[in-house]
C-alpha positions in Angstrom: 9.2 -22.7 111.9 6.7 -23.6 109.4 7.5 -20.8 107.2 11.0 -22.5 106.8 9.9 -25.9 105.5 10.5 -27.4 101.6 8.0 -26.5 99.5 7.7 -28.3 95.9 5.9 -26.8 93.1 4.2 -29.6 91.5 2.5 -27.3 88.9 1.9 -27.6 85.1 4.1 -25.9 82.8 5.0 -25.6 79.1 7.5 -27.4 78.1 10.1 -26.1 75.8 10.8 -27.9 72.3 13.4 -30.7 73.0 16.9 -30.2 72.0 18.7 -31.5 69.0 20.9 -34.9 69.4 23.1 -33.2 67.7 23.2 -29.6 70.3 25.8 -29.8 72.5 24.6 -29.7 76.1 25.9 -26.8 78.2 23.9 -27.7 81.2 25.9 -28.9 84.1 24.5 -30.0 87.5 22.4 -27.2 88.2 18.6 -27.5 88.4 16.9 -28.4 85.1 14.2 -25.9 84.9 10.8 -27.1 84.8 10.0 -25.8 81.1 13.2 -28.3 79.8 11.7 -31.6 81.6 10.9 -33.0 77.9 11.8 -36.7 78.6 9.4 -39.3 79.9 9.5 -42.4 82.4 10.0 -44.5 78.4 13.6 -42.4 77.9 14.6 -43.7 81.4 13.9 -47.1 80.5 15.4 -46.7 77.4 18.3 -45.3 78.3 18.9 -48.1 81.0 18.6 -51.0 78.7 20.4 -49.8 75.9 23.5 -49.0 78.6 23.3 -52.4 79.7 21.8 -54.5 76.5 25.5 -54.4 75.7 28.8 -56.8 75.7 30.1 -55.1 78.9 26.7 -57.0 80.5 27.6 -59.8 78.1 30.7 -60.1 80.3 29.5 -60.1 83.2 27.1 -63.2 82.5 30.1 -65.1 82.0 31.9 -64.9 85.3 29.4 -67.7 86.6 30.8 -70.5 84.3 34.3 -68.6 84.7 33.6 -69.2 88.1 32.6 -73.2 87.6 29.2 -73.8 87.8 27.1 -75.5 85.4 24.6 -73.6 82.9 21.8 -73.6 85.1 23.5 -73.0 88.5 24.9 -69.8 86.0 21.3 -69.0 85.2 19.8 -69.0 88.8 23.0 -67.2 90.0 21.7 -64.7 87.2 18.1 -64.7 88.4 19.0 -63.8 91.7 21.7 -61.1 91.6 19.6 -59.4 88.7 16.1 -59.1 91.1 18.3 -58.3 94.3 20.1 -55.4 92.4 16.6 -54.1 90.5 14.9 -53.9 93.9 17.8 -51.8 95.6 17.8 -49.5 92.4 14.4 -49.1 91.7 14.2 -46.0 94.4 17.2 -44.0 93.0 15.3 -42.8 90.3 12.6 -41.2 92.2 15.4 -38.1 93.2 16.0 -36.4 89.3 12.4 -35.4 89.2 11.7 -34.0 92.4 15.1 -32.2 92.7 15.8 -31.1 88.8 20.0 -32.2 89.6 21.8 -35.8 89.7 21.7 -38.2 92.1 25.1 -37.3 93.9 24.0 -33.1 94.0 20.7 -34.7 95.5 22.3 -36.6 98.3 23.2 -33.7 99.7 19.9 -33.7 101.7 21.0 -36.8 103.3 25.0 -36.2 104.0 25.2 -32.2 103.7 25.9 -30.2 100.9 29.6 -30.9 100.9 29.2 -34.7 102.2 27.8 -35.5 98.6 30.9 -35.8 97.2 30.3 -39.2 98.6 28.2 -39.8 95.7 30.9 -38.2 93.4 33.4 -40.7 94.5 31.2 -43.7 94.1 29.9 -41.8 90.5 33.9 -42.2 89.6 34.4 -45.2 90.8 31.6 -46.8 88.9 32.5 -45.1 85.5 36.0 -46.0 85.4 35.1 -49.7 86.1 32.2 -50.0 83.2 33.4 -47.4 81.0 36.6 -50.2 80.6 35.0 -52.9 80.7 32.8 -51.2 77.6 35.8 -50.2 75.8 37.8 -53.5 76.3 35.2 -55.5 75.3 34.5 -53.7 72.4 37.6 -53.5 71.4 38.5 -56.8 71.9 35.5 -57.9 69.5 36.7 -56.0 66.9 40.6 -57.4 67.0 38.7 -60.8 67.1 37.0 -60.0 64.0 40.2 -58.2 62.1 42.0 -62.0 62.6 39.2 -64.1 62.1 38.4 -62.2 58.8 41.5 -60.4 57.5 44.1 -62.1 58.7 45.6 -59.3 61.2 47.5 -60.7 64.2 46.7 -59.7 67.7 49.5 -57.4 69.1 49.6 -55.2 72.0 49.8 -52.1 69.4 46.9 -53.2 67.8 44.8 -53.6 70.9 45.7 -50.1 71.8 45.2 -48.7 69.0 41.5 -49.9 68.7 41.0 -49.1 72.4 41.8 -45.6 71.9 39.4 -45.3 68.7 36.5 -46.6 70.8 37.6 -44.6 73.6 37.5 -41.3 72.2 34.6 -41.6 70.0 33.0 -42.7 73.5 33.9 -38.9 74.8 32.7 -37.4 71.6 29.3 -39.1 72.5 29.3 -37.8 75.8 30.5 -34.4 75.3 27.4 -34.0 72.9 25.6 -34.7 76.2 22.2 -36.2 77.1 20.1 -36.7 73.9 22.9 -37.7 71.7 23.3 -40.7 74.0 19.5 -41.3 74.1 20.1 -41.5 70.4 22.8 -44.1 70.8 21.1 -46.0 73.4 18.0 -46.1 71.5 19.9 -47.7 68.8 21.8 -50.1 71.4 18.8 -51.4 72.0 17.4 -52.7 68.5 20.8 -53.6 67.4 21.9 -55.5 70.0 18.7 -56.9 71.3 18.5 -58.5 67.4 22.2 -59.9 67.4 21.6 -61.2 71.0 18.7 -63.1 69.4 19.9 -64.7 66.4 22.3 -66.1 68.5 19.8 -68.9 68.8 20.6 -69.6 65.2 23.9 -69.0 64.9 25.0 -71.8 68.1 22.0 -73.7 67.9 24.3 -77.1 67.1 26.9 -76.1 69.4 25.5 -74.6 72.4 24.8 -77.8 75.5 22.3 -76.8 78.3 23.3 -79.8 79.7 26.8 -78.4 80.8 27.9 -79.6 83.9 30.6 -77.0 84.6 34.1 -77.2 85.2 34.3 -79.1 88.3 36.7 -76.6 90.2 34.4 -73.7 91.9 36.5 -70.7 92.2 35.9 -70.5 95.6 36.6 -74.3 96.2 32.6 -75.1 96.9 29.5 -74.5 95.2 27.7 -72.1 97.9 29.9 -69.2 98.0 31.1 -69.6 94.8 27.1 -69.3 93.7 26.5 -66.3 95.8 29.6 -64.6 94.5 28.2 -65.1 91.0 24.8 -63.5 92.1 26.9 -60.9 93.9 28.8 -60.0 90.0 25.5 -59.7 88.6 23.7 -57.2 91.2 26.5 -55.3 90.5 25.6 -54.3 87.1 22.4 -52.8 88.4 23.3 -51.7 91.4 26.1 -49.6 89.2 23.3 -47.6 87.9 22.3 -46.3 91.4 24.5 -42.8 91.6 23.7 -42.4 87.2 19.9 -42.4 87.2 19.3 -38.8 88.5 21.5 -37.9 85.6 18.9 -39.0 83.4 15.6 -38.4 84.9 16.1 -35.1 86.1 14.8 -34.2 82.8 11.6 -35.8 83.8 8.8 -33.6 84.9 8.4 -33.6 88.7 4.5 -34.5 88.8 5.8 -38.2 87.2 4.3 -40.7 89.2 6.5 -43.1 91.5 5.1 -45.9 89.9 6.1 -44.9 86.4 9.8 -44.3 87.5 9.4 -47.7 89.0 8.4 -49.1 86.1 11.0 -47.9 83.7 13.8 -49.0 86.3 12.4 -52.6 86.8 10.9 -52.8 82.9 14.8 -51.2 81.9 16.9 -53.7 84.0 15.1 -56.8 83.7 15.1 -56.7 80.0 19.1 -57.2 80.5 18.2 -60.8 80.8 19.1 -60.9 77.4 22.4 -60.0 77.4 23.1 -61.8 80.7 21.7 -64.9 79.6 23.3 -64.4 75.9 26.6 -64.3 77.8 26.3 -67.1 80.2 25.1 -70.1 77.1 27.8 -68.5 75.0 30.3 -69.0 77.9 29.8 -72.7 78.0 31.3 -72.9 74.0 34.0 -71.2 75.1 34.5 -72.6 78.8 38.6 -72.6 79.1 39.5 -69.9 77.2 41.2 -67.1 78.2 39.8 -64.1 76.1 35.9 -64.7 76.1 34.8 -62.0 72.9 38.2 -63.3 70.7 37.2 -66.8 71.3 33.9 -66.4 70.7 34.5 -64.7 67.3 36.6 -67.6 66.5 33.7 -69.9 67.2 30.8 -68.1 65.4 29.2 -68.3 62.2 31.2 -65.9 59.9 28.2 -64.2 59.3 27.4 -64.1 62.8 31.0 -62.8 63.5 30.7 -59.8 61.3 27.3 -59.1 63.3 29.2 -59.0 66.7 32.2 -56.7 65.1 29.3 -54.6 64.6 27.4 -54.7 67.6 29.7 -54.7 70.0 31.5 -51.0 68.8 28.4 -50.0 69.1 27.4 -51.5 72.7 31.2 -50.1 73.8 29.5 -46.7 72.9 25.9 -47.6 74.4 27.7 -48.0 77.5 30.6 -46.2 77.8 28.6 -43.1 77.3 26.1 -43.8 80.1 29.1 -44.5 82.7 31.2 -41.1 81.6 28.4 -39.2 81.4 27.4 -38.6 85.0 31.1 -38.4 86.1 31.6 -35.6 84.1 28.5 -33.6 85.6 30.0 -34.6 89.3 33.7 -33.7 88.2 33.0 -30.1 87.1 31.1 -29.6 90.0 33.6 -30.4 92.4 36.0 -28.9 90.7 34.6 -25.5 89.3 37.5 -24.6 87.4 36.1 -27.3 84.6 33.1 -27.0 82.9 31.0 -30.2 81.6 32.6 -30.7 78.7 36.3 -30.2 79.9 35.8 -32.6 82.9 34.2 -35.1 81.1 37.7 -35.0 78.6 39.9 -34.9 81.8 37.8 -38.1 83.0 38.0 -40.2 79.6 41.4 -39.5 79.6 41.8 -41.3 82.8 39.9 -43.9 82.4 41.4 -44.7 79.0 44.9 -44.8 80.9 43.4 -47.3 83.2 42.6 -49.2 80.3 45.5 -50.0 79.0 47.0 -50.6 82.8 44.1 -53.2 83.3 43.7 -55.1 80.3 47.4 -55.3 78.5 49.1 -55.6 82.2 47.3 -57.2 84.8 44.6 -60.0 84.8 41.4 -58.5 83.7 39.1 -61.1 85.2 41.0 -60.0 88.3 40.7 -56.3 87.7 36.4 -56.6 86.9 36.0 -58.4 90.1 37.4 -56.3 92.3 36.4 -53.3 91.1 32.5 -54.8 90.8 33.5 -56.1 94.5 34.5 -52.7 95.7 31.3 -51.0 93.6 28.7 -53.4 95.7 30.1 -52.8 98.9 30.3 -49.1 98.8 27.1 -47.8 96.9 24.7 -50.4 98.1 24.6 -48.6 101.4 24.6 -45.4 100.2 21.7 -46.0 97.7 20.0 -47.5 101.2 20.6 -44.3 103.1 18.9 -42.5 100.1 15.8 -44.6 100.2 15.1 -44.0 103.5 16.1 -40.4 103.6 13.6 -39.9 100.9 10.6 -42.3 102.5 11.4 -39.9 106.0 11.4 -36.7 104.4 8.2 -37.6 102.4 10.3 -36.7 98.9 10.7 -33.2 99.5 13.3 -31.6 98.7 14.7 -27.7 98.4 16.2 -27.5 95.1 18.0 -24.1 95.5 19.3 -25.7 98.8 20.9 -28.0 97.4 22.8 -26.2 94.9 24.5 -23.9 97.9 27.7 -25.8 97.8 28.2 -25.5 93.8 27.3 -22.0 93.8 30.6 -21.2 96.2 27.9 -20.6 99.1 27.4 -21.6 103.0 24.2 -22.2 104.8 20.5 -23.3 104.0 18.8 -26.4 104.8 20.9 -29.2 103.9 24.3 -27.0 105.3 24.3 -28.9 109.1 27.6 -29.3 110.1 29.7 -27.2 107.9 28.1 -28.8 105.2 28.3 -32.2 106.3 25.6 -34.2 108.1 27.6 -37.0 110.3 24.2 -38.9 110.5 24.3 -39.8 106.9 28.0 -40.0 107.0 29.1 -41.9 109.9 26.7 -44.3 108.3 27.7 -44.7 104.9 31.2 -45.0 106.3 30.6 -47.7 109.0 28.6 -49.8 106.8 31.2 -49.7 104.2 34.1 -50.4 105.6 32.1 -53.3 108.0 31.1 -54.9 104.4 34.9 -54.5 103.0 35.9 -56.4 106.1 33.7 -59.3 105.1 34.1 -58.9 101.0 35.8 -61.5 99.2 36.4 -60.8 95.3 40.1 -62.8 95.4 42.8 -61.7 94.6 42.5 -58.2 95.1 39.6 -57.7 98.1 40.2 -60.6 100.5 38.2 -58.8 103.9 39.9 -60.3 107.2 36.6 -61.2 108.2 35.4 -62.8 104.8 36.0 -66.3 106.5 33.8 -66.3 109.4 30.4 -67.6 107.1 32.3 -70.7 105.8 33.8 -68.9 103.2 30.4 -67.4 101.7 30.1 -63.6 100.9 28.2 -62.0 103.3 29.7 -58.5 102.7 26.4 -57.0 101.1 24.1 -58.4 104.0 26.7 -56.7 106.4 26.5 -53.8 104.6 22.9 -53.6 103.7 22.0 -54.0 107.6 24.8 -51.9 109.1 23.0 -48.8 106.6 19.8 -49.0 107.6 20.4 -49.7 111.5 23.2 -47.0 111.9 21.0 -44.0 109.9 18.1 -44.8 111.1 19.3 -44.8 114.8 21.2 -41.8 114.0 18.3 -39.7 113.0 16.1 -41.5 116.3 19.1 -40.6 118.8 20.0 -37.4 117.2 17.0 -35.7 115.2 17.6 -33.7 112.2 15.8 -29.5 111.8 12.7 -29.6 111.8 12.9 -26.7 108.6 14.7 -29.9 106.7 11.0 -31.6 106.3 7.8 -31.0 104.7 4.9 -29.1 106.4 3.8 -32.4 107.4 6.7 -33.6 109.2 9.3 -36.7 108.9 7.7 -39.8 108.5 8.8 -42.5 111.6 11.5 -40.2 113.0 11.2 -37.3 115.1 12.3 -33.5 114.5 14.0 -31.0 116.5 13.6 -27.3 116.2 16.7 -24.8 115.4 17.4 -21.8 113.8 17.9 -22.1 109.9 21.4 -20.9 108.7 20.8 -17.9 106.1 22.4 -18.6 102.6 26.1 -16.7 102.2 28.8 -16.4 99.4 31.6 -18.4 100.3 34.5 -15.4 99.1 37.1 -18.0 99.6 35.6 -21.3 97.7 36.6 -22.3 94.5 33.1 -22.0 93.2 32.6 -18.5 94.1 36.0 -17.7 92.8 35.1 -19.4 89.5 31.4 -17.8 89.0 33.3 -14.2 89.8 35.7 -15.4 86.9 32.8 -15.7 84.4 31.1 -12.9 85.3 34.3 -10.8 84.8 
């Protein structure tokens, strides 16, 4: 049974020249070879900063004084719900490296090669949500700026029409794939970090530390309403979680874990700024009903032509990281599109839900439940990662795990026709025992959400229900021993069986669609 065990090949090898920004990327989700690994653990950090050192982020550091509490409640709120979401995302960029594909293709070890369109789902979910927030917020910016200097009056066609600029130079960006939006992101980061920065001399006779808040919490007392806050912030990087394999998959695979580490917690953290940016800015503004027009109103001129500026380009910055990986997942799933084509059919989409979202319904509504729904769903299944890779001692079969999106059957990660119910019945249970206690009013109002005095305890719930319900899962009902290194799982125990050879799948969609391009 030995014979059968994952093997990675941790050698040294050349690496080819790096591609152009401007090359459009034809790769999809299969395995980046080893000789294309030219990014390093710095492009991961990079790339995660400049898709959050953005106005979407800005956004979302204004719920807490949306929300009623005072500037520094807002900050510690901030504090919190930034280091809880860095710590649970800090592992999910271990997976690109060692398995060459994205993080949803990689989950496949954990729930079966046909069970990770879990991650695929979560992958959508996530980049409909921030893609437009990206875009309204950008867009919104730039109508604030046409009034405040031109003159031009906000209308619905206006609005719509700026949204589907920013929109589909967003898909351009993506389409180009992987190093044009390092390029972007790269200059996210100067620009924005700047403007976020002179934003110290633009308010610095308006802006009060001393602001008390509203009075009203949102959630009628300070305790839940604070952990609500802290709950909107994880979100941001906890919505990173089923995106970073998309990224460092182009990392070689000898990277050390502490590096990847690094770039996560280095990447992340430095989105203090624009979290912090958006919750003093929030306080001029407290009241208002549209946040980036208001705030255009009340700037500097000079400082309002600087936010014009930098927020088309954070809509971009971010945007781009969100449609990115959805697009790899899409084409995937669905053979019949390629990368480029999914990624087209997905902007579409997601530009549709716009203009649903932000010119008919209430969009503070909309963002929370959506960020609500994203917290709940992919904490667990980032948890279930983590400690499928810390039990199978981050090995991984990278052909194995491409069996499903080459219209196959069988291998080491095939179980249960292609699902493994360990992983499965656990990402379920835990999310739909969190959505019973979630409360992101007035959309996701859990019929449980009442029993901690009104306080959140959905990502607790969830969080514990993960790791208890996986981990007994793989005690109670061990996993192939051939699914493990040579040296064995780590805490759990094995069982022997027979691997299942590797077979075309005549009747899949995949296999149809390979034999179509081979034709």
């Amino acid at each position: 049974m030995t014979d059968n065990r994952v093997v990675v090949d941790h050698s040294d090898v050349a690496l080819n020249p790096r591609p152009r920004a401007t090359e459009v990327e034809q790769r999809g989700i299969d395995t980046v070879p080893d000789a294309d690994r030219t990014s390093t653990w710095r492009d991961l950090m990079r790339i995660q900063f400049g898709g959050a050192n953005t106005f979407a982020t800005v956004l979302l550091g204004t719920f807490p004084i949306a929300f009623g509490l005072s500037f520094w409640q807002a900050v510690a709120a901030t504090l919190l719900g930034l280091a809880l979401g860095i710590l649970v995302l800090m592992p999910m960029g271990l997976f690109g490296p060692k398995t060459g594909t994205n993080n949803a293709v990689s989950s496949g070890a954990f729930f079966g090669v046909r069970g990770r369109v879990v991650g695929s789902f979560l992958s959508l979910l996530t980049a409909v949500a921030f893609y437009s927030i990206s875009v309204w917020v950008g867009g919104d910016a730039l109508v604030g700026a046409l009034n405040r200097l031109g003159g031009v009056p906000d209308s619905v066609g206006l609005r719509t029409a700026i949204y589907g600029v920013i929109g589909l130079i967003v898909i351009v960006v993506v389409v180009y794939g992987y190093q044009f939006m390092l390029l972007i992101n790269k200059t996210a980061v100067i620009a924005n970090s700047a403007l976020f920065l002179l934003a110290f001399v633009a308010f610095s006779g308006t802006f009060d530390p001393s602001y008390s808040g509203t009075g009203e919490y949102l959630l009628g007392s300070f305790w839940p309403t604070f952990i609500l806050s802290a709950l909107i912030v994880m979100s941001n990087p906890v919505s990173f979680g089923a995106f970073l394999g998309d990224w460092s998959r182009y990392i070689p695979a000898s990277t050390p874990a502490r590096k990847i580490f690094g770039a996560t917690a280095l990447g992340q953290g430095l989105t203090l700024i624009p979290f912090l940016f958006g919750v003093a800015t929030a306080t001029i503004v407290a009241g208002e009903a549209d946040y980036v027009f208001a705030l255009i109103q009340a700037s500097p001129l000079w400082y309002a032509v600087l936010l014009m500026a930098v927020a088309f380009i954070g809509g971009l910055s971010t945007g781009s990281t969100s449609l990115y990986g959805t697009g790899l997942d899409f084409s995937s799933v669905f053979p019949r599109f390629n990368r480029v084509q999914a990624t087209i059919f997905i902007g579409v989409l997601a530009f549709l839900f716009i203009l649903l979202g932000r010119l008919y319904l209430d969009l503070l509504g909309v963002v929370n439940a959506f960020v609500g729904a994203i917290i709940v769903t992919t904490t667990p299944w980032m948890i279930i990662m983590a400690i499928g890779y810390f039990v199978r001692r981050g090995s991984f079969s990278r052909a194995d795990l491409q069996v499903f999106n080459r219209g196959e059957t069988g291998g080491r990660y095939w179980f249960s026709h292609g699902v493994n119910w360990r992983g499965m019945v656990a990402w379920i249970g835990a999310a739909v025992l969190g959505l019973l206690f979630a409360y992101y009013p007035p959309v996701i109002e859990g019929p449980l959400s009442g029993l901690a005095g009104g306080a959140d305890i959905s990502l607790v719930v969830a969080i514990v229900a993960a790791a208890v319900l996986y981990i007994g899962a793989l005690v109670i009902f061990p996993e192939p021993a051939y699914v493990f290194p040579a040296d064995g799982p780590r805490g759990v125990p094995e069982r022997e069986a027979p691997l299942q050879p590797i077979e075309t799948d005549h009747s899949s969609a995949a296999a149809k669609a390979a034999a179509r391009r081979a034709g």
